[in-house]
ZAPALUM-351773 format. One record per residue: residue in three letters; z, x, y of N, C-alpha, C in turn. Coordinates in pm, whole numbers, plus 50000, padded with zeros to 5 digits. Layout:
! residues N
AlaZXYZXYZXY
...
//
This chain:
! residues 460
Unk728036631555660726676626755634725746631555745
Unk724406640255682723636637555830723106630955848
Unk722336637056004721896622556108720516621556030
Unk719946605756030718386606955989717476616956057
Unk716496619655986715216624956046714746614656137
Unk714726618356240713506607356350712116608356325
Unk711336598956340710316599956309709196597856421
Unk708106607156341707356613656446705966608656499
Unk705846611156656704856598556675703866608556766
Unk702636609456733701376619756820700856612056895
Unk701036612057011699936602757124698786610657181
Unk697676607357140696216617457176695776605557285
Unk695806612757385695626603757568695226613457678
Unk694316615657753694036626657836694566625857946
Unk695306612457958696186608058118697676617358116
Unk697976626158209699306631758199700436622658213
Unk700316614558309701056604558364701936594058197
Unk700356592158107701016584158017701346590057950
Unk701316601957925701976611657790703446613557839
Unk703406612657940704786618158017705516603258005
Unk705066592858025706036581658001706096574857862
Unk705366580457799705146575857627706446585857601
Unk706236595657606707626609857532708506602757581
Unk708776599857708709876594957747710486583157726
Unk709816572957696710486556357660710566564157519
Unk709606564557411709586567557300711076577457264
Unk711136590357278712426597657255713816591957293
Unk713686580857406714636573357459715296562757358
Unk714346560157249714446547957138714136560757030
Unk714896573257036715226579356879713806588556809
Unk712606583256854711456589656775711446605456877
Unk710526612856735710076623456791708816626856836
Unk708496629657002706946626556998705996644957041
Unk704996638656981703726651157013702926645757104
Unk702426651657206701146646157268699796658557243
Unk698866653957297697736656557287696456652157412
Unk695676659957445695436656257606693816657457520
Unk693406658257389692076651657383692036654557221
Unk690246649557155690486651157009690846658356918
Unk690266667256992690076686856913692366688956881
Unk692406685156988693866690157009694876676756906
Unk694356665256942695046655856845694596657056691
Unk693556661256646693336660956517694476672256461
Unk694456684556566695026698056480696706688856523
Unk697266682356580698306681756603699096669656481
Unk697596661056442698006650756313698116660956203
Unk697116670356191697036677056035698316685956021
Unk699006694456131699946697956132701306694356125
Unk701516680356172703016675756201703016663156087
Unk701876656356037702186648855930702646635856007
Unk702386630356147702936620656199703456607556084
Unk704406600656123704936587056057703806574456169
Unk703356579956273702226568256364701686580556490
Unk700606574256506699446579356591699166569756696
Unk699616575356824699156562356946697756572056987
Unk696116561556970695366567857009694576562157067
Unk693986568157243693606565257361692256560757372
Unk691396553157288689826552157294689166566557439
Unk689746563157506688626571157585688626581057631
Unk688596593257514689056605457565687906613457561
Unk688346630057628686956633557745686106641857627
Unk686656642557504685646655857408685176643357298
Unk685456630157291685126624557149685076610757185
Unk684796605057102684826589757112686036585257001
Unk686786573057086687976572256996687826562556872
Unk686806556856906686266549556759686646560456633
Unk685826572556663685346582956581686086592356539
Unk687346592256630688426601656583689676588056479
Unk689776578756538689906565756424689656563356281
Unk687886566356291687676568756198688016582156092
Unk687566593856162688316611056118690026606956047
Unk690486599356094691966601456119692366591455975
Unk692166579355984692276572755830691866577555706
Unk690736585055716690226593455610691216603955593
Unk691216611055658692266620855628693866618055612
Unk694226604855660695726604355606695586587855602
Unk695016580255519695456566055511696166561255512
Unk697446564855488698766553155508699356559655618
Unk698926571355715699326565355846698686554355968
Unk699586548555984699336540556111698436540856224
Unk697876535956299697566540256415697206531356566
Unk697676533056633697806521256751697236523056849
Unk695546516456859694896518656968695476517357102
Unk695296526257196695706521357351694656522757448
Unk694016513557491692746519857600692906506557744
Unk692146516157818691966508557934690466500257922
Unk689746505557817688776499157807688466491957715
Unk689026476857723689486462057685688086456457641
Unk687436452357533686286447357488686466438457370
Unk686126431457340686296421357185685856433157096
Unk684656437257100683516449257018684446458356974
Unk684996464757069686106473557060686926472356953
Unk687576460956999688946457656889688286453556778
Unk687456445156774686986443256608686746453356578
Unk686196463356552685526478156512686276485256507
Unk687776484956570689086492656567689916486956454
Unk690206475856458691016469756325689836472356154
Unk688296469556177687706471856064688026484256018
Unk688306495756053688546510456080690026508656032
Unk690666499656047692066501155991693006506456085
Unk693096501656193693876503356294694896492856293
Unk696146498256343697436486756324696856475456411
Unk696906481156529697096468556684696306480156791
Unk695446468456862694376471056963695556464357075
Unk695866476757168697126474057272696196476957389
Unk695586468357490695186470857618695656473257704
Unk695506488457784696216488357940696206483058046
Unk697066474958106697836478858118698916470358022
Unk700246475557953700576474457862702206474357888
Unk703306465657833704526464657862705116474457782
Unk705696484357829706846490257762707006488857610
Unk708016476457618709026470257562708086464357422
Unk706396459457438705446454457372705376469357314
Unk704896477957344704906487757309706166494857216
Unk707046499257215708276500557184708266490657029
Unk708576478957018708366467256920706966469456881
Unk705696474256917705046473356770705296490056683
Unk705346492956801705696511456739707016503956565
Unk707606497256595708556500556490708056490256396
Unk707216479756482707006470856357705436478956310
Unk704976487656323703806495356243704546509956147
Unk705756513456215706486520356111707146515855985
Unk707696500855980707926494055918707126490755835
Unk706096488455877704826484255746704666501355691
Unk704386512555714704216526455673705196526555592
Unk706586525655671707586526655553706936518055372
Unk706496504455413706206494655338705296504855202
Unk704186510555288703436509955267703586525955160
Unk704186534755222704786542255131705826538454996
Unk706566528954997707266526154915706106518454784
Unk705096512254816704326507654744703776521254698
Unk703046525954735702376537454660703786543754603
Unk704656543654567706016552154490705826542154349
Unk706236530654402706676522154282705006520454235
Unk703676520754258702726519254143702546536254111
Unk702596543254182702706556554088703986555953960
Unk705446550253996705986551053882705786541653797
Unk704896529453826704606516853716703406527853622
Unk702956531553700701406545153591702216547853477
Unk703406554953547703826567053433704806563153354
Unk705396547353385706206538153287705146534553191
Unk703566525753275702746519753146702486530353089
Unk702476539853098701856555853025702886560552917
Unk704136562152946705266555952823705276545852767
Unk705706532952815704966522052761704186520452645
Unk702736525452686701696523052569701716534152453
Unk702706552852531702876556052388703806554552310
Unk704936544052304705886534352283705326525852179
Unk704606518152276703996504352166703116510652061
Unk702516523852110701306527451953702406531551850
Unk703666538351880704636540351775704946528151715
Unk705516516151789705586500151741704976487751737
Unk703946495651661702846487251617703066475951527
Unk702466463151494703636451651451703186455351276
Unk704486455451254704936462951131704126450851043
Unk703166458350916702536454450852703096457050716
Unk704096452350598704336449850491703716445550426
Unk704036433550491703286423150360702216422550346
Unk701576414450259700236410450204699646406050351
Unk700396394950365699536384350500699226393550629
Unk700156403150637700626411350785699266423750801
Unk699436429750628697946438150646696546433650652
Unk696796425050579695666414850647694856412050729
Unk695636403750852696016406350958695236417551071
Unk696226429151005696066445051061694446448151031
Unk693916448850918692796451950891691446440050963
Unk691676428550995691496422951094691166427351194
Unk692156425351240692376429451398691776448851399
Unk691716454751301691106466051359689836464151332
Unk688856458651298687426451851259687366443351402
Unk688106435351424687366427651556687546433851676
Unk688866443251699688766448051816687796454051888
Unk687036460551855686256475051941685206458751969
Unk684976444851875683746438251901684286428652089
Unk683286426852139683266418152240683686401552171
Unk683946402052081684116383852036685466379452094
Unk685176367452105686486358052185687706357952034
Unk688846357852034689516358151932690386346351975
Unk691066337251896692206329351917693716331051850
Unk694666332651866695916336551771696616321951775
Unk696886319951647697786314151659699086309651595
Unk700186300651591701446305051485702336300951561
Unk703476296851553704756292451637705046304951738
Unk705806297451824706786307051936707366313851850
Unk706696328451925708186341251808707446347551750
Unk706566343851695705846353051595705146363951646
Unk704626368851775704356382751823702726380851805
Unk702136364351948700766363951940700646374852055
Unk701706375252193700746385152289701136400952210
Unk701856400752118702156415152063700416419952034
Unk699666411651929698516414451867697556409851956
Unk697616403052073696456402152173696156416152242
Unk697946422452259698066438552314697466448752243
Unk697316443852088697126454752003695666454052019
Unk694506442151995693586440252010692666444452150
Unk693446442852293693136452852387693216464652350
Unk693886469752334694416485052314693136493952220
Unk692766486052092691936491152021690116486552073
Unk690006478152198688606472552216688046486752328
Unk687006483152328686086490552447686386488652589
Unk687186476152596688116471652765689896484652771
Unk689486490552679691276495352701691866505452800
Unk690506507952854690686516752975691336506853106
Unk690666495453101690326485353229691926475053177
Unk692136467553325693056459753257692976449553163
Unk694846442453123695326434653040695126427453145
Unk694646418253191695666402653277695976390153234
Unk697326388353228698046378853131698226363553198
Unk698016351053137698336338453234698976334253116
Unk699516327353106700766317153056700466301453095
Unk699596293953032698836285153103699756274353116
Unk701116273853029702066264953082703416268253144
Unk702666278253223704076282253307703536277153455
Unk702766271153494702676269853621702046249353609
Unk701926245453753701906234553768700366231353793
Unk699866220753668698806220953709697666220353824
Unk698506219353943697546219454084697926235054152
Unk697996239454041698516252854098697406260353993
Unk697216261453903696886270753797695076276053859
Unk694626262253867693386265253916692706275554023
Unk694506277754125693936289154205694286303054173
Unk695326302054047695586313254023694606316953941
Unk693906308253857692466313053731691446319453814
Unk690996312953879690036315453981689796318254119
Unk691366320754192691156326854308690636316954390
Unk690786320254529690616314954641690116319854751
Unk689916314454877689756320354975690546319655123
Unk690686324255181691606316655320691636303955332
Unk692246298355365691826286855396691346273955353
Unk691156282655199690896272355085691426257355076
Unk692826259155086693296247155099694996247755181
Unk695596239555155696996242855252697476254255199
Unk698416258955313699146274655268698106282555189
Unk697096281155184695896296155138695976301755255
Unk697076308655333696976322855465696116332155453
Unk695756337555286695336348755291694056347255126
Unk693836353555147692806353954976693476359354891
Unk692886352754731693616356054680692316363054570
Unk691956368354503691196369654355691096363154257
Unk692536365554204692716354154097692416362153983
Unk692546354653850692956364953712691976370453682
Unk690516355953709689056364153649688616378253719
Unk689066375953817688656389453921689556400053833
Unk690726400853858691476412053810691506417153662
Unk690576404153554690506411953503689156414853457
Unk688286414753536686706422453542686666438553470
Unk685526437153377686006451153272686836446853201
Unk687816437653208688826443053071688926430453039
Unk690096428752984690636415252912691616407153001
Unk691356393552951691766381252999692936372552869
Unk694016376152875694616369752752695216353752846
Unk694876346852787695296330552825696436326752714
Unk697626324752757698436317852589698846305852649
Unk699456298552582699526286052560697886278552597
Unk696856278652553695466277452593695386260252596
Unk696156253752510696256237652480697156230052624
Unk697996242652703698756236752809697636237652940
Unk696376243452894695566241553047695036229553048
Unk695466220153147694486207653200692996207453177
Unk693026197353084691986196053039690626197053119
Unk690556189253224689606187053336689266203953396
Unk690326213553361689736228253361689246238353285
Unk689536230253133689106232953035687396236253056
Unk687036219653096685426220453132684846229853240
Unk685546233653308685366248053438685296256953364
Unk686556261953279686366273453228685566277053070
Unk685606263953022683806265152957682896268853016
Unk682546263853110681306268853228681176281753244
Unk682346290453268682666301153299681826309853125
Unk682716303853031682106312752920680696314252896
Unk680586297852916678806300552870678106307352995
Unk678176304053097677146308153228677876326753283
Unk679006329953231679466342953267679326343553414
Unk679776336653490679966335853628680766325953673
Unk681316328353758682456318053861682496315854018
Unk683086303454075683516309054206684576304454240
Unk685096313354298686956311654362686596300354492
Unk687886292554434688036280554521687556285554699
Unk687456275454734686526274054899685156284354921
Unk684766290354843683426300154845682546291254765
Unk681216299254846680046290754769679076301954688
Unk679626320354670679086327454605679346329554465
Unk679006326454374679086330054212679586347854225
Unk680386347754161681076360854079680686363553961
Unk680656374853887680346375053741681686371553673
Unk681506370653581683006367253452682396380753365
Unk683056389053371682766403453317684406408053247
Unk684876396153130685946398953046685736398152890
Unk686836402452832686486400552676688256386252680
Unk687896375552639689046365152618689926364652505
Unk691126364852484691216364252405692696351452426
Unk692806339152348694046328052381695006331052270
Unk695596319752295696866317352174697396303952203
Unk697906302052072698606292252132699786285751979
Unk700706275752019701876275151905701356263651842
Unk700616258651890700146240851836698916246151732
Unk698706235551632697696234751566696606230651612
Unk695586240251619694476241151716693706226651714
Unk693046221151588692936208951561693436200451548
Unk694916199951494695776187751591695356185451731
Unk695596197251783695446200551939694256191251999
Unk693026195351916691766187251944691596171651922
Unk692176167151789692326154351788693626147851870
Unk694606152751980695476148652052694966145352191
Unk693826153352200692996156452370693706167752433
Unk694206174852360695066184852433693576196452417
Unk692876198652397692186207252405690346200452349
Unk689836206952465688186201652398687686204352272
Unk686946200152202686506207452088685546219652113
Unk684276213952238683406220852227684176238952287
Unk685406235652398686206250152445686696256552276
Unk687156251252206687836252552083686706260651964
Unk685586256151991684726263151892684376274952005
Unk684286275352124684336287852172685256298852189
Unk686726292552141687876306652096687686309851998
Unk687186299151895687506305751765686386313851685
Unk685696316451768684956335351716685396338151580
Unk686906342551615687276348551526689026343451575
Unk689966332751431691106329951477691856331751386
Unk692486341751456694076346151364695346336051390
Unk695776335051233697046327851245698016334051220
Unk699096338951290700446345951265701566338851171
Unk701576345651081702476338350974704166336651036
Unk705116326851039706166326451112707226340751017
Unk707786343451047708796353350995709286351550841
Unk709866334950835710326331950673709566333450580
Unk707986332450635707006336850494706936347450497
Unk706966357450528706836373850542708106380350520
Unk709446378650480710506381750446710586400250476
Unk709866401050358709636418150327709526425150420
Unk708646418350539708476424550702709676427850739
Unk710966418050739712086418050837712736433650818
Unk712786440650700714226453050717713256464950794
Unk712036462350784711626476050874711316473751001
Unk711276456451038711266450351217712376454251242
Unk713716451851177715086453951195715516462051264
Unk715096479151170714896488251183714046490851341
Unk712956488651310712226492351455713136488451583
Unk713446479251574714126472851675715136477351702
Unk715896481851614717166491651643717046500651674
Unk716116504951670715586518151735715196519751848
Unk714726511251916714046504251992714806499752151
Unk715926488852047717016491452177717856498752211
Unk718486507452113719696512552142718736519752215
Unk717476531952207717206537452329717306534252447
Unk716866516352478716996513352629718126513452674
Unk719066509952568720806508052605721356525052619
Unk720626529152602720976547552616722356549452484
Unk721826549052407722906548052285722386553652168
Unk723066563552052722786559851929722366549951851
Unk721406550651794721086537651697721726541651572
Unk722686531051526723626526851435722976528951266
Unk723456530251165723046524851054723256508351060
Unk722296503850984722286487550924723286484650826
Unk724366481950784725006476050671724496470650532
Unk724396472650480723726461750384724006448750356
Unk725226445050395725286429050372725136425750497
Unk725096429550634724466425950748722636420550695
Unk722246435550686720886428250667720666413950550
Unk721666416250444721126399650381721356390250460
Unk722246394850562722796379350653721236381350728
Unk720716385950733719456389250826718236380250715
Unk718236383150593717486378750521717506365650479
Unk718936359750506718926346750450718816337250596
Unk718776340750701718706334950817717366327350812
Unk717166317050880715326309250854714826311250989
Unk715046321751075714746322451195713716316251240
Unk714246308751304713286295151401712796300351482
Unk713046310851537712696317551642712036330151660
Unk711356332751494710666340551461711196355451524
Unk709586364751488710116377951561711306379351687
Unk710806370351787711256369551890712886366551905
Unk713176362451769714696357751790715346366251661
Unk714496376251630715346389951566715586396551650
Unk714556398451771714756414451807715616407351920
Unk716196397651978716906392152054718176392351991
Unk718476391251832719406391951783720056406551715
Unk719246416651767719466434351736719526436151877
Unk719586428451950720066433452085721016426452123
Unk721686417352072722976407452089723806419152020
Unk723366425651915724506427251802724836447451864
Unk723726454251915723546466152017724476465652047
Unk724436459452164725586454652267727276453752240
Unk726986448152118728616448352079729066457152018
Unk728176463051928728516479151876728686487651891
Unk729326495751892729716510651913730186519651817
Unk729936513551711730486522451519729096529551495
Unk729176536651432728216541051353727406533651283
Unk728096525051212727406508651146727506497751210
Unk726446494151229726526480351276726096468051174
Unk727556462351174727616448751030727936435051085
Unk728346426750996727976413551011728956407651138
Unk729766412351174730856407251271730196412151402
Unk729266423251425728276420951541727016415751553
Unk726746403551417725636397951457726136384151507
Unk725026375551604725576365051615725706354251569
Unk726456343451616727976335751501726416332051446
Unk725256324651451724796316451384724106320651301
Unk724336335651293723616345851148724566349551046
Unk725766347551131726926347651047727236340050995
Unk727196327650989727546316650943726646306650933
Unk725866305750791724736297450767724536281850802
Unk726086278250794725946262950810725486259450944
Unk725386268751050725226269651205723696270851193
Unk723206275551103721906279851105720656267751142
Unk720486268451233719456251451262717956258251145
Unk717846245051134716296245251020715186251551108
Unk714556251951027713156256851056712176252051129
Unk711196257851249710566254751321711816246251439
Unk712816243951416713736242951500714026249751680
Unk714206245551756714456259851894715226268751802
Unk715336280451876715646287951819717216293951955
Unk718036291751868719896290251954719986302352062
Unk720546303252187720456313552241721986314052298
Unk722576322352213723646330052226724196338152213
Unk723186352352241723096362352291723196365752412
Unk723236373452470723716381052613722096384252663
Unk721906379852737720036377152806720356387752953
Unk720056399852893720216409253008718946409753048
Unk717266397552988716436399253087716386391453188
Unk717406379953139717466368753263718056371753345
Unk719416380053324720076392453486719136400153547
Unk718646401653480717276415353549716416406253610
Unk715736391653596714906385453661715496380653820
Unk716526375953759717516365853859717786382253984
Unk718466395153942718456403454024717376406154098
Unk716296411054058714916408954118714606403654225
Unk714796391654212714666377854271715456380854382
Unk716986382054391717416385254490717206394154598
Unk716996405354524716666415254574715456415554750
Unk714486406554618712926402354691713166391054777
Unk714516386054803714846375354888713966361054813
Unk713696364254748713046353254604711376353054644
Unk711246363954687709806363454711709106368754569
Unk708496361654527707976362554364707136374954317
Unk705966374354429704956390454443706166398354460
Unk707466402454522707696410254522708106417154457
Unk709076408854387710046407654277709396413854139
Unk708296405154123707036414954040707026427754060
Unk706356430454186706316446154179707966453154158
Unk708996448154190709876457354161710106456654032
Unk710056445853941709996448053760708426452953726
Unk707626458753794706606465653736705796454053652
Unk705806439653670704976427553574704326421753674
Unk703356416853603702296405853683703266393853794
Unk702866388053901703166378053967703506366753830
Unk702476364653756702296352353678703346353653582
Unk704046364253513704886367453442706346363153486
Unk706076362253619707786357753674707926346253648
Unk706486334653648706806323553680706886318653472
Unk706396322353426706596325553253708096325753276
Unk708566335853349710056337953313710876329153332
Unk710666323953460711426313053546711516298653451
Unk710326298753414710386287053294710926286853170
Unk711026301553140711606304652972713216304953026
Unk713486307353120714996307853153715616295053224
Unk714546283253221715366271753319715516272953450
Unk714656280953551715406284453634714126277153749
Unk714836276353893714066267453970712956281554020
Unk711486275954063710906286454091711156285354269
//
């Protein structure tokens, strides 16, 4: 095996003395160093060697080190750079960190202090490179992705489904608030996706909340963002969904699980098109197109108090109801189909022929669990296949055997092999259960984990 590359560190300092003991502690602890005895000479020595960190001297004799600070981030932003001067000022260091400087280190300066931030500012570079990798490959996944989903577009058969379709391509391109609604399963964020996809926001983002995946003294800062300090553990600011999704769309589902008492906030928000993130006193614009969902009957919903009326006449613009799977029958052999298609690619496999008495076991099933618990059940049955046909002895037992079959609007049975709950739970580990992180390594929203964590039972 070879040895790592050491990594390389340019110190621009006009003192001989410290260049000579920088090379030397520094190469002593593994790095490789360049010096530089003023700007002219440190700029050509960054553009050339590509440093991994830059130790740079404020007070050198051809430039001002503010100004080569500044030169130097512009031209390579995710390197580092670690002020060192003898000339110690508050002015200084604020105007050095605004500039994007790691750490304002005053001389005279310990070694050893020195030494420890050098690796803890390589450490963040490392960081900081690995982030720009994984959202360049999240680009070119959502970029597959979306020409994926325009191939599996939600299959329109039936009467109700084109419907539907012809719908939803009439309201999309409009700015109107839309509401979906229909049991768990039926594929409301499928057609909230489709409805982005086809509006005037489809350039700008999706941002997705799950309004009953989080705890209601929690939700409020994720809707609307915060500020330092806002309240306990606020360390840092946050945006929040309205921000992120400025220009584009805002899909809210479960819309009946948001606390009511925020209901009336985020009315405010619709009618007045402005907000402000918790602990600030400046209004933001609300610059989204909304679109909710939800599994409850919207007016049940209203006469329960689970939802305002006056918020309720403001989703429903325009409100689609997703028919559950058993009324749409005719839909199922070409979802089937899609879906088989669908996974065996992810499973890196041939996709199988269908059987024919498989699919009646498919047809006579009352899936409680709508779309969502077919294509869960063409990926139970994937998995076990390896024939050319895949028939009734790889679907599972409770499609096989009707008397198992729970009724309708029922949960819907999960005994299938949940290789997304391995993939969450891995994640998780991975990220030492840090949730943002874990996100970015499955390429999904923060808010999506905690969706997950709840759809899987699992402690957040």
């Amino acid at each position: 095996m070879s040895a790592p590359v050491p990594k390389k560190i340019v110190v621009i300092d006009d003192e001989r003395a410290v260049q000579a003991t920088l090379t030397a502690v520094l190469q002593r602890h593994g790095f490789a160093v360049e010096t530089a005895p003023n700007a002219v000479q440190g700029r050509r020595k960054v553009e050339e060697m590509k440093p991994d960190l830059v130790l740079l001297d404020l007070g050198l004799p051809d430039a001002d080190g503010l100004d080569v600070l500044r030169e130097l981030k512009a031209a390579q932003p995710g390197v580092p750079v670690m002020i060192l001067t003898a000339h110690d000022s508050l002015s200084n260091a604020i105007e050095a960190i605004k500039l994007g400087a790691f750490h304002f280190l005053p001389k005279p300066y310990a070694i050893e202090e020195l030494v420890s931030l050098c690796g803890r500012a390589l450490e963040q570079q490392a960081l900081v490179a690995q982030t720009v990798k994984l959202e360049k490959e999240k680009a070119q996944l959502q970029r597959k992705l979306s020409a994926a989903e325009e191939q599996l577009a939600p299959v329109a058969i039936s009467r109700q489904m084109r419907e539907i379709e012809q719908l939803i391509a009439r309201v999309a391109p409009t700015q109107a608030n839309v509401l979906l609604t229909g049991e768990s399963g039926v594929g409301k964020e499928v057609f909230a996706e489709q409805l982005h996809r086809r509006s005037a926001q489809a350039g700008a983002a999706m941002v997705k909340l799950n309004c009953g995946a989080f705890p209601a003294n929690m939700i409020e800062a994720e809707l609307f963002g915060y500020a330092k300090g806002a309240f306990t553990g606020a360390v840092t600011a946050f945006p929040g969904m309205l921000a992120e999704a400025h220009g584009g769309t805002l899909f809210l589902d479960e819309i009946t699980e948001l606390p009511v008492e925020l209901q009336t906030r985020f009315l405010r928000v619709l009618q007045d098109r402005e907000y402000r993130p918790l602990g600030t006193t400046k209004s933001l614009p609300a610059t989204f197109r909304l679109i909710a969902a939800t599994n409850r009957a919207p007016a049940a919903a209203v006469q329960d108090g689970r939802l305002r009326q006056d918020l309720y006449f403001r989703l429903k613009t325009f409100e689609i109801e997703i028919p559950p799977l058993r009324e749409r029958r005719e839909d199922l052999p070409k979802l089937a189909d899609t879906f088989l298609r669908r996974c065996a690619h992810q499973l890196g496999k041939p996709a199988p022929q269908l059987d024919p008495e498989a699919l009646e076991l498919l047809r006579a099933y009352p899936w409680p669990g709508n779309v969502r618990e077919l294509q869960n059940a063409i990926e139970h049955a994937l998995v076990l296949c390896d024939d050319p046909v895949l028939g009734p002895r790889h679907l599972p037992r409770e499609i096989r055997t009707p008397g198992l079959a729970p009724a309708a609007g029922a949960a819907a049975p999960v005994s299938f092999v949940d290789a997304e709950r391995a993939t969450l739970v891995e994640a998780l580990r991975r990220a030492a259960g840090n949730k943002a992180q874990a996100a970015r390594l499955l390429g999904i929203h923060r808010t999506t984990i905690y969706a997950k964590l709840q759809q899987f039972g699992l402690s957040p």
